[in-house]
MDAnalysis code that builds the backbone (N, CA, C; Angstrom):
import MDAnalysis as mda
import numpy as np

u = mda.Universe.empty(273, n_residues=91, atom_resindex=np.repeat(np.arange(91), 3), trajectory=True)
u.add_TopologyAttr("name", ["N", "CA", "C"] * 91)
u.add_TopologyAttr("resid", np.arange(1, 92))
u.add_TopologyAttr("resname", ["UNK", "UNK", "UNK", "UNK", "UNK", "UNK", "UNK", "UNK", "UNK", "UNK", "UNK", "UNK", "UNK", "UNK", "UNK", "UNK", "UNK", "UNK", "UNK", "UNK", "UNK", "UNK", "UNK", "UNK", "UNK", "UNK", "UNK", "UNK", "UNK", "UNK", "UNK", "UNK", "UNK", "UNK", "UNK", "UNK", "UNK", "UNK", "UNK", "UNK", "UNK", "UNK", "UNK", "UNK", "UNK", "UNK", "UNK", "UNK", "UNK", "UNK", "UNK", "UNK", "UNK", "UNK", "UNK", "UNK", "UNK", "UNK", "UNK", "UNK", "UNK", "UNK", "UNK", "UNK", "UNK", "UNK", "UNK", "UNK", "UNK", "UNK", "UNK", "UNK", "UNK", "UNK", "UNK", "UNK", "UNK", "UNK", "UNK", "UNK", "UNK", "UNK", "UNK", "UNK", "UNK", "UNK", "UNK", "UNK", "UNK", "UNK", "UNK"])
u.atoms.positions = np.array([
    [11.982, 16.524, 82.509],
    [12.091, 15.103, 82.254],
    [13.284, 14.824, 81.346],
    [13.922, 13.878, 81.544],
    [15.029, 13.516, 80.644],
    [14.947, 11.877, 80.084],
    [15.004, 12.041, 78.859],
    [14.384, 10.595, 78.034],
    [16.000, 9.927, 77.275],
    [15.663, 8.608, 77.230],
    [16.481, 8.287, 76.029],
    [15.697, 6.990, 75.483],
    [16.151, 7.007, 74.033],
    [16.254, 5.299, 73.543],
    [17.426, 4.974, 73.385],
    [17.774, 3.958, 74.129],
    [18.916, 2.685, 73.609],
    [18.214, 1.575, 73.298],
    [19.783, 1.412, 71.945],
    [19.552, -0.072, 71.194],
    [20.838, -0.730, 71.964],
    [20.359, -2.062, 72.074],
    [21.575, -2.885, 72.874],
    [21.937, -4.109, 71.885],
    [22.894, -4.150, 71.492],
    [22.695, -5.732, 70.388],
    [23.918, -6.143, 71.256],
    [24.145, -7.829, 70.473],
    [24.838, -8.810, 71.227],
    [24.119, -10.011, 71.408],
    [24.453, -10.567, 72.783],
    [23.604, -11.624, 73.023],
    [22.498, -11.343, 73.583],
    [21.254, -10.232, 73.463],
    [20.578, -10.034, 74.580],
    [19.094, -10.133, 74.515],
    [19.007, -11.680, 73.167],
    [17.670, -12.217, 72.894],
    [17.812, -13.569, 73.325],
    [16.646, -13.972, 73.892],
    [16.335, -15.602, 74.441],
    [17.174, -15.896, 75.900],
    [17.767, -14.701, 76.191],
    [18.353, -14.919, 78.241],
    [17.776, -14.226, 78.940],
    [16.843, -13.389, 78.861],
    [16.561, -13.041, 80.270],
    [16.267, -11.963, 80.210],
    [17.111, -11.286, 79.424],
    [17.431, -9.314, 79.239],
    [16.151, -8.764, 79.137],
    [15.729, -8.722, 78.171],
    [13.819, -7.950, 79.074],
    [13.677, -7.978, 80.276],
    [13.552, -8.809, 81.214],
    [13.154, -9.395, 82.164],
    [14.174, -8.830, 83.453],
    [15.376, -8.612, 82.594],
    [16.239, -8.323, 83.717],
    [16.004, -6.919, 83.849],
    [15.835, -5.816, 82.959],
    [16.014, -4.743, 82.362],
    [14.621, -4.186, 83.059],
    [13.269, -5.026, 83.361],
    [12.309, -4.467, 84.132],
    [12.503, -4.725, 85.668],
    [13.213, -5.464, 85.776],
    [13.414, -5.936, 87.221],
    [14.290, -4.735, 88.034],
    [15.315, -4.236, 86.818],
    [16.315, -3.162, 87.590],
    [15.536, -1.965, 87.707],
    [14.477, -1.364, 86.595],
    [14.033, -0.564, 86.542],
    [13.004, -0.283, 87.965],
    [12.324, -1.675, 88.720],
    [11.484, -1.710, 89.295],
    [12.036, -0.560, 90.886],
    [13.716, -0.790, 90.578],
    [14.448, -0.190, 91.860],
    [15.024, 1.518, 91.593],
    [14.204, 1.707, 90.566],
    [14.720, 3.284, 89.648],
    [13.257, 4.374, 89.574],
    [12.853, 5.415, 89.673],
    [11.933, 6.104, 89.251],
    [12.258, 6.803, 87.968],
    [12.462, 5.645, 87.279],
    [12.001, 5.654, 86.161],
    [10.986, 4.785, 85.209],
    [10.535, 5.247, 84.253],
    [9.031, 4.712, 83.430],
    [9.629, 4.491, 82.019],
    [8.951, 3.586, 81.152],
    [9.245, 2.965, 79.901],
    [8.658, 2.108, 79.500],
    [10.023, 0.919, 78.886],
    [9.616, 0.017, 77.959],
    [10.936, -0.848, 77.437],
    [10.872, -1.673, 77.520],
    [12.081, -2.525, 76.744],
    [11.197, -3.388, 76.132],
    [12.135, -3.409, 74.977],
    [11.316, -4.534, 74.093],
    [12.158, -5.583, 72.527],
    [12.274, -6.547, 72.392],
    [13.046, -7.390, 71.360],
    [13.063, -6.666, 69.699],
    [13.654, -6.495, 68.921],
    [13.733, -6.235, 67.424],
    [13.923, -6.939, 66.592],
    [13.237, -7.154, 65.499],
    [13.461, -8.273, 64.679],
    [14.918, -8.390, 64.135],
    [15.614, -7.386, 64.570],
    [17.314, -7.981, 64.039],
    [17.925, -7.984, 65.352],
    [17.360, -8.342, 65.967],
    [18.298, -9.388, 66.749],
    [18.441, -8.291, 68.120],
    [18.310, -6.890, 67.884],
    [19.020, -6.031, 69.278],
    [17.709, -6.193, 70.165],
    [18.025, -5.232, 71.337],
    [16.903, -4.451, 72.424],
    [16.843, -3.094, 72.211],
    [15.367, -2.830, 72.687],
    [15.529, -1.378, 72.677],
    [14.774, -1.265, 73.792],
    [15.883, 0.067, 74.567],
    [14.374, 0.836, 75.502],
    [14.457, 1.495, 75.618],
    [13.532, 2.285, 75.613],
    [12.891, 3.869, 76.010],
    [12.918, 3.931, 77.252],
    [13.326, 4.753, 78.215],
    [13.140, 5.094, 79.764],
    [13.646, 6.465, 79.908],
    [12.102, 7.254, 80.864],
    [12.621, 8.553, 81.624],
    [12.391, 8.412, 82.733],
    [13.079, 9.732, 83.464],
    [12.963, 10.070, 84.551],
    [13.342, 11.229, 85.218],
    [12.507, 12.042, 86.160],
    [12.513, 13.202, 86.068],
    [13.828, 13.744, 86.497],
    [14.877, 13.007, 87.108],
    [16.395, 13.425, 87.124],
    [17.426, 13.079, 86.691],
    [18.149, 13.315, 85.512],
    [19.048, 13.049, 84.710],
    [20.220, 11.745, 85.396],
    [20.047, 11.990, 86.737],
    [20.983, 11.266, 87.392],
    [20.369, 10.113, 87.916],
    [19.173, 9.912, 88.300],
    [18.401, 8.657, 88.403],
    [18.417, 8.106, 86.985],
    [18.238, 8.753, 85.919],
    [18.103, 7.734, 84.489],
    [19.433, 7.323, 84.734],
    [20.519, 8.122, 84.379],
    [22.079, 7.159, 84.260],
    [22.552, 6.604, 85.245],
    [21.828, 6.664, 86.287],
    [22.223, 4.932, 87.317],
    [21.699, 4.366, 87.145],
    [20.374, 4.252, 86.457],
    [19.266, 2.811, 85.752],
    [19.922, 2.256, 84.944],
    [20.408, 3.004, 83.584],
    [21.571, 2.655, 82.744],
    [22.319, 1.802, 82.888],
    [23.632, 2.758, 83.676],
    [24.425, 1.966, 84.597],
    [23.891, 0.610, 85.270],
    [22.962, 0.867, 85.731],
    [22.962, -0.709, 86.294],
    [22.756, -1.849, 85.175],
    [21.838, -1.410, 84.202],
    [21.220, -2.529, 83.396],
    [22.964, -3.278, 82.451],
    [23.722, -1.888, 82.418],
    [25.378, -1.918, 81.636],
    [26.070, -3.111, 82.515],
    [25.818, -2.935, 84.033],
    [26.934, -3.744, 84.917],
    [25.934, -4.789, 85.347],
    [24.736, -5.360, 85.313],
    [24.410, -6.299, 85.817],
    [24.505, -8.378, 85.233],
    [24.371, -9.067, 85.580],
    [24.602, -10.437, 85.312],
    [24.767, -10.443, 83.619],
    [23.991, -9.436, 82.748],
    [23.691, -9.967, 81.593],
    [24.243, -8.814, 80.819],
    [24.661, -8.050, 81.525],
    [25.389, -6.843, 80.965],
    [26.478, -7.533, 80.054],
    [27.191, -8.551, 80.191],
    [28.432, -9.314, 79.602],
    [27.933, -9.896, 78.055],
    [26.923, -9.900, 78.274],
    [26.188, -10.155, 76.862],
    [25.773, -9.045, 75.809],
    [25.947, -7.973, 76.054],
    [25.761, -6.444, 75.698],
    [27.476, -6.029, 74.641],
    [27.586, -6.292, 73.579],
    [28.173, -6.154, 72.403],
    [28.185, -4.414, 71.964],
    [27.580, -3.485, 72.155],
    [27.401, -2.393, 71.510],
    [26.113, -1.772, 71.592],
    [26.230, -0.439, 72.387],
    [24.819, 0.074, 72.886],
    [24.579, 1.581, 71.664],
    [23.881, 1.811, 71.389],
    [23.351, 2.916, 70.491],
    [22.354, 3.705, 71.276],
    [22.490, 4.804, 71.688],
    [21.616, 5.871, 72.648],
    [21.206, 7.514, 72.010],
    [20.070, 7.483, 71.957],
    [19.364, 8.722, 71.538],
    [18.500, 9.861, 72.472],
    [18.690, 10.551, 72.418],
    [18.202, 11.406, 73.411],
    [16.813, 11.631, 72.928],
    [15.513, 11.779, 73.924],
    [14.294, 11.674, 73.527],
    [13.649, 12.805, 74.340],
    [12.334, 13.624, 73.568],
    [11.982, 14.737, 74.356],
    [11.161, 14.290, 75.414],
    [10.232, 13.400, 74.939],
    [10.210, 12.476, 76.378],
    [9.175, 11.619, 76.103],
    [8.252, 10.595, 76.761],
    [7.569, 9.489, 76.398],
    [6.250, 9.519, 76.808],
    [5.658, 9.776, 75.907],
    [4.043, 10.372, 76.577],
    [3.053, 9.345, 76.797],
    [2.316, 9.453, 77.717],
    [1.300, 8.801, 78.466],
    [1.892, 7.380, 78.673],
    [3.283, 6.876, 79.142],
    [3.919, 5.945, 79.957],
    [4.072, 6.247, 81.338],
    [3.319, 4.921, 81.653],
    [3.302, 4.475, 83.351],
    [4.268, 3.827, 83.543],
    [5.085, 3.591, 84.543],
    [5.533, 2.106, 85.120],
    [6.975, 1.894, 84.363],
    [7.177, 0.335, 84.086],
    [7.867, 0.066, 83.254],
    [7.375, -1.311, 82.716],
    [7.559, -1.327, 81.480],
    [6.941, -2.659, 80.993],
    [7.877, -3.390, 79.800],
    [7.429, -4.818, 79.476],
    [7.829, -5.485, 78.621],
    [6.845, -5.302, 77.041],
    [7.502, -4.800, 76.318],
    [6.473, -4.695, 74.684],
    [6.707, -5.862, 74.143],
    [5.847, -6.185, 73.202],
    [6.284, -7.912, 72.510],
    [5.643, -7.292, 71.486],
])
């Protein structure tokens, strides 16, 4: 399994970006979580069992409509995300 967390800051509270960020995922086999931070960034956790399916999820969420709103991404490598299904929105 190959995990990461990214933080995304910029504009990517009150447009959409959660929302967009589960929608891309829905087309990826990958599982997680995106979710808002009280200073203002995103964060999400997402794996998937091939290094190369996670960084085209990435990639997409980087190049899609709201990607232009994405100021500076921060990425951590994670051993991996236990007992996550799916992909979801945290609040």
């Amino acid at each position: 399994m190959h995990a990461r967390q990214i933080f995304y800051s910029g504009y990517v509270q009150g447009v959409g970006f959660r929302y967009t960020v589960r929608r891309i995922a829905s087309g990826y086999e990958v599982t997680g979580w995106v979710k808002n931070l009280p200073d203002g960034r995103v964060e999400v956790q997402a794996m998937a069992e091939e290094r190369q399916e996670l960084e085209e999820f990435l990639d997409a969420v980087r190049t899609s409509a709201l990607g232009g709103n994405i100021r500076n991404v921060e990425m951590n490598s994670l051993e991996s995300l236990p007992r996550v299904r799916g992909f979801s929105i945290v609040h």
